[in-house]
Biotite code that builds the C-alpha atoms (Angstrom):
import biotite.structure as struc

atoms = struc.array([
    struc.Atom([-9.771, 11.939, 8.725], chain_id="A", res_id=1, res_name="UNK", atom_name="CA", element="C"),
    struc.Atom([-6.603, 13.851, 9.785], chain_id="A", res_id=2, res_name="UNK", atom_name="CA", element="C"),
    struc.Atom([-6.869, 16.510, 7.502], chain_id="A", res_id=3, res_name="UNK", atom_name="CA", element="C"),
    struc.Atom([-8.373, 19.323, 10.152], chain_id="A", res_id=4, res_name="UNK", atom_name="CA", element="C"),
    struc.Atom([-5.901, 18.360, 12.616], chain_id="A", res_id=5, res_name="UNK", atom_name="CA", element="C"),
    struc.Atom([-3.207, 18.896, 10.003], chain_id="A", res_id=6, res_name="UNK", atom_name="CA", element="C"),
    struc.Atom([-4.671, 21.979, 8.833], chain_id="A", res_id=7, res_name="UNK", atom_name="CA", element="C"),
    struc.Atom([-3.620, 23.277, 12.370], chain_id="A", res_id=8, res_name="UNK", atom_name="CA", element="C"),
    struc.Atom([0.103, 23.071, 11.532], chain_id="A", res_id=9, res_name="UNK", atom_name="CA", element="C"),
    struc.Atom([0.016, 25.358, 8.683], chain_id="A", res_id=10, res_name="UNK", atom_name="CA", element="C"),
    struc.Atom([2.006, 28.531, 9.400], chain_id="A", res_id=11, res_name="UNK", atom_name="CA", element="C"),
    struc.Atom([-0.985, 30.604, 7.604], chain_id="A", res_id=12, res_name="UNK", atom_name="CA", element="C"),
    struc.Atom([-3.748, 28.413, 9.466], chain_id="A", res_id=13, res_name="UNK", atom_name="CA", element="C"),
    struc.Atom([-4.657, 30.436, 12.989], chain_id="A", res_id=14, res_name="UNK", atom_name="CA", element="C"),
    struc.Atom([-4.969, 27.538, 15.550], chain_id="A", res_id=15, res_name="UNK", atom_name="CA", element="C"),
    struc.Atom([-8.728, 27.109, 16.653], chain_id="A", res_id=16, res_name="UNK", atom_name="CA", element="C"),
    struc.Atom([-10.124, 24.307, 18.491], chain_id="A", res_id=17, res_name="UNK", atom_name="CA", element="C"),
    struc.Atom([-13.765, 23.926, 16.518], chain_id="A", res_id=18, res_name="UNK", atom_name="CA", element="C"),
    struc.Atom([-15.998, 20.781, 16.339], chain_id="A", res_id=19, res_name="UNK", atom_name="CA", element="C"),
    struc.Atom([-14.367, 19.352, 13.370], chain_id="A", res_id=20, res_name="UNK", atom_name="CA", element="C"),
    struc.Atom([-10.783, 19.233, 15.088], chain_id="A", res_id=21, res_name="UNK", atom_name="CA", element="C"),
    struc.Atom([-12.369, 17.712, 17.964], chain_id="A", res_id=22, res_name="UNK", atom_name="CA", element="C"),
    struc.Atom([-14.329, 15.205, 15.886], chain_id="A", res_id=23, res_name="UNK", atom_name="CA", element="C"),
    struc.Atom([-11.173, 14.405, 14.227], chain_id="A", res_id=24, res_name="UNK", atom_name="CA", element="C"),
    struc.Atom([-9.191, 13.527, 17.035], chain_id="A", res_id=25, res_name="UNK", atom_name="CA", element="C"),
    struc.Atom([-12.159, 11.501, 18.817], chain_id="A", res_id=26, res_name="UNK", atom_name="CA", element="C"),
    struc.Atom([-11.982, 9.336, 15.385], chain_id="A", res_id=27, res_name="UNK", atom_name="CA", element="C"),
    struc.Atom([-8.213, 9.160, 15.693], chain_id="A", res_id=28, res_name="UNK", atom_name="CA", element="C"),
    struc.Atom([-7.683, 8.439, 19.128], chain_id="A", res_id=29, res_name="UNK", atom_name="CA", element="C"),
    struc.Atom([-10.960, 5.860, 18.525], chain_id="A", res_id=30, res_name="UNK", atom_name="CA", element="C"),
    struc.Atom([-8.104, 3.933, 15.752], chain_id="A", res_id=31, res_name="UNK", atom_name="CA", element="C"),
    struc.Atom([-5.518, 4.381, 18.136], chain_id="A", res_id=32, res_name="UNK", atom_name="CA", element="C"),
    struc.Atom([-7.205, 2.380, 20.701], chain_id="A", res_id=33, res_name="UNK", atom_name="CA", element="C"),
    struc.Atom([-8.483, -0.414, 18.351], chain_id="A", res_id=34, res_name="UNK", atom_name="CA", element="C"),
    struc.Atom([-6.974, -3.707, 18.946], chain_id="A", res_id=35, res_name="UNK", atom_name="CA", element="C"),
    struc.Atom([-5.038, -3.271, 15.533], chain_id="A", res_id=36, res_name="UNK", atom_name="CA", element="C"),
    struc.Atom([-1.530, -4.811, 16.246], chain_id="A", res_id=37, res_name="UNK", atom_name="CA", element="C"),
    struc.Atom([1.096, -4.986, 13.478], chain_id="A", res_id=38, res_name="UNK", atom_name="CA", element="C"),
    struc.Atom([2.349, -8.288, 12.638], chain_id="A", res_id=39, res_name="UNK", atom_name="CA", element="C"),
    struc.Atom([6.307, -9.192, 11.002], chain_id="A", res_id=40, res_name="UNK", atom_name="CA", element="C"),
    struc.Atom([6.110, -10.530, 7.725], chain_id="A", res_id=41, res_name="UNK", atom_name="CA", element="C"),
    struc.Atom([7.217, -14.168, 6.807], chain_id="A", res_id=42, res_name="UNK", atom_name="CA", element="C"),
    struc.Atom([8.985, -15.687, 3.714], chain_id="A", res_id=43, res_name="UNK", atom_name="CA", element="C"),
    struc.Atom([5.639, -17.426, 2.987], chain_id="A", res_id=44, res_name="UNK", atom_name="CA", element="C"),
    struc.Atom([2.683, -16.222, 2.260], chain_id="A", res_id=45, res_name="UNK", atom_name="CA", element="C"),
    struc.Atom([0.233, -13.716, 0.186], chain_id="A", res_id=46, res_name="UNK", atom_name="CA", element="C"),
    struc.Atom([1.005, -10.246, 0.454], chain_id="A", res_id=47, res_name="UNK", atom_name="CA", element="C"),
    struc.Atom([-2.145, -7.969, 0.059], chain_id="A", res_id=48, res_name="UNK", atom_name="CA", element="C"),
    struc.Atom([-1.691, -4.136, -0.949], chain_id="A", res_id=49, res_name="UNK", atom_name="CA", element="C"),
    struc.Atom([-4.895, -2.082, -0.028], chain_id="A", res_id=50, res_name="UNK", atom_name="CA", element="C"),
    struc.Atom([-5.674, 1.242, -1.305], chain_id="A", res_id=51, res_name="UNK", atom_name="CA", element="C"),
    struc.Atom([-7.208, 4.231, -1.150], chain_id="A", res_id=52, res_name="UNK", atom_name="CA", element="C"),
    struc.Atom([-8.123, 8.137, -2.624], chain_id="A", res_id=53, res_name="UNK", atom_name="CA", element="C"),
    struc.Atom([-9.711, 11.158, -1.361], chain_id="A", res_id=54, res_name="UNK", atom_name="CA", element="C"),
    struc.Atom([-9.568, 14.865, -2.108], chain_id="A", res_id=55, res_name="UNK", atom_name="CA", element="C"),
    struc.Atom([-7.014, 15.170, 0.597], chain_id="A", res_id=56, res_name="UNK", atom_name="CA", element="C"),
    struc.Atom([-4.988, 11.859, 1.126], chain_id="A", res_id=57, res_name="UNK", atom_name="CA", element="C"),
    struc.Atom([-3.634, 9.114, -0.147], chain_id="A", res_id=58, res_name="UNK", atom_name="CA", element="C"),
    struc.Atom([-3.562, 5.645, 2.216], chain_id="A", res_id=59, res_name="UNK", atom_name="CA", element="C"),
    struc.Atom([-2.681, 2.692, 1.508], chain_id="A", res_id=60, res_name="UNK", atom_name="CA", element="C"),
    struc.Atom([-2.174, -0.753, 3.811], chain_id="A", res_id=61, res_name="UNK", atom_name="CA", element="C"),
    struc.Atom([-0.295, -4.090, 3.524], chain_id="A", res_id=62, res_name="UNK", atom_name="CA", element="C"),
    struc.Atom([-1.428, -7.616, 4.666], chain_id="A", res_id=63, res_name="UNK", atom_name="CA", element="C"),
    struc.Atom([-0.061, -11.272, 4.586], chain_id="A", res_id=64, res_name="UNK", atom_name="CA", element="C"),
    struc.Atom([-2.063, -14.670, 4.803], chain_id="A", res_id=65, res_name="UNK", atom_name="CA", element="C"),
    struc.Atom([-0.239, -16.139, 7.804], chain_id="A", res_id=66, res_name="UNK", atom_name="CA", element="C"),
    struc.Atom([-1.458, -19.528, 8.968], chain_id="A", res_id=67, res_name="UNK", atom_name="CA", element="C"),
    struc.Atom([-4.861, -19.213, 7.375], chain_id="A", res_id=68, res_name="UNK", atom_name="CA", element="C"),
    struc.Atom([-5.152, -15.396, 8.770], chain_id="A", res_id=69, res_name="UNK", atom_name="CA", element="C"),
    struc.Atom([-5.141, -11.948, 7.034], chain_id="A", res_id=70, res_name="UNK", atom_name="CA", element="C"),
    struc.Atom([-3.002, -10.318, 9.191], chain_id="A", res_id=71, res_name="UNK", atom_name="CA", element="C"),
    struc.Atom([-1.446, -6.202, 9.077], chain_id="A", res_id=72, res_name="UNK", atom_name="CA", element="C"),
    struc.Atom([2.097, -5.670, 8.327], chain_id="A", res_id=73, res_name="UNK", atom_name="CA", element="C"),
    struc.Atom([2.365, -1.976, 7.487], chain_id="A", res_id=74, res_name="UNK", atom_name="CA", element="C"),
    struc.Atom([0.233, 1.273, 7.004], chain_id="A", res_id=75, res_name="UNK", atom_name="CA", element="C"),
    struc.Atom([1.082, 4.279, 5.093], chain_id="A", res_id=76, res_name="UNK", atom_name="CA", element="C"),
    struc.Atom([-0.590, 7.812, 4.217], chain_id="A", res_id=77, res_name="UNK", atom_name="CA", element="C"),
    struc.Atom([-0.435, 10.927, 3.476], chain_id="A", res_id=78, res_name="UNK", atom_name="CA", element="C"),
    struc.Atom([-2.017, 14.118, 2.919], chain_id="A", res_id=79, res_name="UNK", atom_name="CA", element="C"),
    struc.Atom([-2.102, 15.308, -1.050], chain_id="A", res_id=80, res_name="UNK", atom_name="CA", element="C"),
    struc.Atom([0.198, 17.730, -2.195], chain_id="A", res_id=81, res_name="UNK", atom_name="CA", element="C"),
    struc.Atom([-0.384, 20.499, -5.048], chain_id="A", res_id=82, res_name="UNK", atom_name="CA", element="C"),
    struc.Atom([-1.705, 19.070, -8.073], chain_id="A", res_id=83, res_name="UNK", atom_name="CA", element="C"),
    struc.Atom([-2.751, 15.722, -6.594], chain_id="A", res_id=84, res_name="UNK", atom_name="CA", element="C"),
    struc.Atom([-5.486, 17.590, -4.574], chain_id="A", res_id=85, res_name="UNK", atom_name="CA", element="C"),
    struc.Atom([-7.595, 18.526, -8.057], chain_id="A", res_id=86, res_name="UNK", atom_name="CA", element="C"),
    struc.Atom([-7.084, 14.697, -9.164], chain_id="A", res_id=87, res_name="UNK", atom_name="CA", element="C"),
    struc.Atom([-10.382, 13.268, -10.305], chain_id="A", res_id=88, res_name="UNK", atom_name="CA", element="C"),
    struc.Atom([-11.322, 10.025, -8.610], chain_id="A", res_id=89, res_name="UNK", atom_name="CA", element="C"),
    struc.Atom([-9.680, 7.159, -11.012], chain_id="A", res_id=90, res_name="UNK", atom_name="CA", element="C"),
    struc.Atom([-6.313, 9.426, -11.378], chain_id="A", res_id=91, res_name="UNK", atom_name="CA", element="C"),
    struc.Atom([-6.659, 9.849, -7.831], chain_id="A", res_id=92, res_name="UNK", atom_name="CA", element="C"),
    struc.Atom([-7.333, 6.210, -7.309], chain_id="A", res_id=93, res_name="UNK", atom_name="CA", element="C"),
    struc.Atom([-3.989, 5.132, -9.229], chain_id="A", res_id=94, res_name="UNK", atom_name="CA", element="C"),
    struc.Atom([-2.200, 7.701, -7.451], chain_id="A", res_id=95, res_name="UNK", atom_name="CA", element="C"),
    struc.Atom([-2.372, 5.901, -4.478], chain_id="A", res_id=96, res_name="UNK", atom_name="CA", element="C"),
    struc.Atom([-1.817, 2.629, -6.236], chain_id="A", res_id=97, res_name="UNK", atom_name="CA", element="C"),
    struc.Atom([1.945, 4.209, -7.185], chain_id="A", res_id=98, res_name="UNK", atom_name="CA", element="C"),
    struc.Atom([2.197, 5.578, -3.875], chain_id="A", res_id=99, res_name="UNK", atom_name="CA", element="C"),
    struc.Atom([1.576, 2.402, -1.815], chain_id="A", res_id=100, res_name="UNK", atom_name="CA", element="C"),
    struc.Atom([3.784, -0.047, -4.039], chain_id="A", res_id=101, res_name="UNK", atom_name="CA", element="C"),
    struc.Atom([6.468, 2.834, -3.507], chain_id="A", res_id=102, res_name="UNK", atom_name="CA", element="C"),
    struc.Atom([6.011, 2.428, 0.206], chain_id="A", res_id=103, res_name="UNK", atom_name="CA", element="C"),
    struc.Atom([6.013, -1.257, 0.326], chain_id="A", res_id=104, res_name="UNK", atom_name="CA", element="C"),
    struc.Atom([8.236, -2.002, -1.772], chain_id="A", res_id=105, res_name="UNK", atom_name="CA", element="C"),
    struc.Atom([10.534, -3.532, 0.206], chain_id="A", res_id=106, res_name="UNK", atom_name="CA", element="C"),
    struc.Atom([8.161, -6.080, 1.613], chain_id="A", res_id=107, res_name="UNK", atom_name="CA", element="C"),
    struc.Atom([6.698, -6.590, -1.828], chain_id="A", res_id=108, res_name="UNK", atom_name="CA", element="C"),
    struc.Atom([10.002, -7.204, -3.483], chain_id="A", res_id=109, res_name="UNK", atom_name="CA", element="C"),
    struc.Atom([9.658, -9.227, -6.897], chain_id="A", res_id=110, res_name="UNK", atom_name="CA", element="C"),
    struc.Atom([6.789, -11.193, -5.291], chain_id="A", res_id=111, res_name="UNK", atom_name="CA", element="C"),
    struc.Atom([3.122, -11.961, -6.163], chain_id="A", res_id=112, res_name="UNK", atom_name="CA", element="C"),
    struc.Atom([0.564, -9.976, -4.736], chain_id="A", res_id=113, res_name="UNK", atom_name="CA", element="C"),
    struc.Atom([-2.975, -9.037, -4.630], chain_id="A", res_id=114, res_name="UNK", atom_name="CA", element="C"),
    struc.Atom([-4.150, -5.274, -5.069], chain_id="A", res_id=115, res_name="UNK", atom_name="CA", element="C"),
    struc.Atom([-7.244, -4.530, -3.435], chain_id="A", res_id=116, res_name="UNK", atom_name="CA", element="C"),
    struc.Atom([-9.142, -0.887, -4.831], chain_id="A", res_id=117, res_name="UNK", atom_name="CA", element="C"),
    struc.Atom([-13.016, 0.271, -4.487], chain_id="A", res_id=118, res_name="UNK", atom_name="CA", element="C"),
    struc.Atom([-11.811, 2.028, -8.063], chain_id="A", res_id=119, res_name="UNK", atom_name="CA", element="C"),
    struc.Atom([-13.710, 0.569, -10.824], chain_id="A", res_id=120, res_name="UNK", atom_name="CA", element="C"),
    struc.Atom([-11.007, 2.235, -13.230], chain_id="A", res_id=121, res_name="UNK", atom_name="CA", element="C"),
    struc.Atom([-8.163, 0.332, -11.413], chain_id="A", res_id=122, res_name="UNK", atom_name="CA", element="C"),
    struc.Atom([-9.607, -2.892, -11.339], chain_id="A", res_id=123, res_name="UNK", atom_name="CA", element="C"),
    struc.Atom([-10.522, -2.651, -15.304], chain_id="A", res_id=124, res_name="UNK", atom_name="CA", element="C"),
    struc.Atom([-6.562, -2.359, -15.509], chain_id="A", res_id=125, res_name="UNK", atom_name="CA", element="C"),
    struc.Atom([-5.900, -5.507, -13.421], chain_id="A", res_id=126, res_name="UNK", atom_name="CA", element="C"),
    struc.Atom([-7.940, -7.883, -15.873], chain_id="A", res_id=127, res_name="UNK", atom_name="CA", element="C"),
])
């Protein structure tokens, strides 16, 4: 969603201003705006680890059942990197399984949690 916004950065990118930038940051600041507030994690409770793969990032996002409630703890992306970005979908998919326990690690600790993928290839590995 990023991506042609950080395509801009590049030192060997010229910086234009097109209709895919633009559409980019209309979907961006559209997130930004969303009532999407991060909540502290508790001692108690399920952790969920959501993830996700495409040709050019990696996300990943952590939720806890509080009081009945799915609620957000932490996000985490980023865009791929060298080899990552010829990665076919279910090496892709893992990728960002690795990536987001990396990331949330902390929170996740030696606890229980639930991993939540639209990879068929991941979830074959689960059962």
């Amino acid at each position: 969603m990023a991506k042609p916004l950080f395509d801009l950065l590049k030192d060997d990118v010229p910086w234009v201003w097109g209709e895919r930038e633009q559409q980019s940051f209309k979907e961006l600041q559209g997130i930004m705006g969303a009532d999407t507030w991060l909540a502290p994690p508790t001692d108690e409770g399920m952790y969920k680890v959501y993830t996700d793969f495409s040709a050019s990032a990696l996300g990943a996002a952590l939720h806890q059942i509080q009081n009945g409630k799915e609620v957000p703890i932490a996000f985490a992306s980023r865009v791929c990197r060298g080899p990552e970005t010829a990665l076919d979908s279910p090496s892709g998919e893992l990728a960002a399984v690795i990536y987001a326990l990396g990331k949330f690690r902390g929170y996740l600790g030696y606890s229980h949690f639930e991993l939540v993928t639209d990879s068929t290839s991941v979830r074959a590995l689960q059962s």
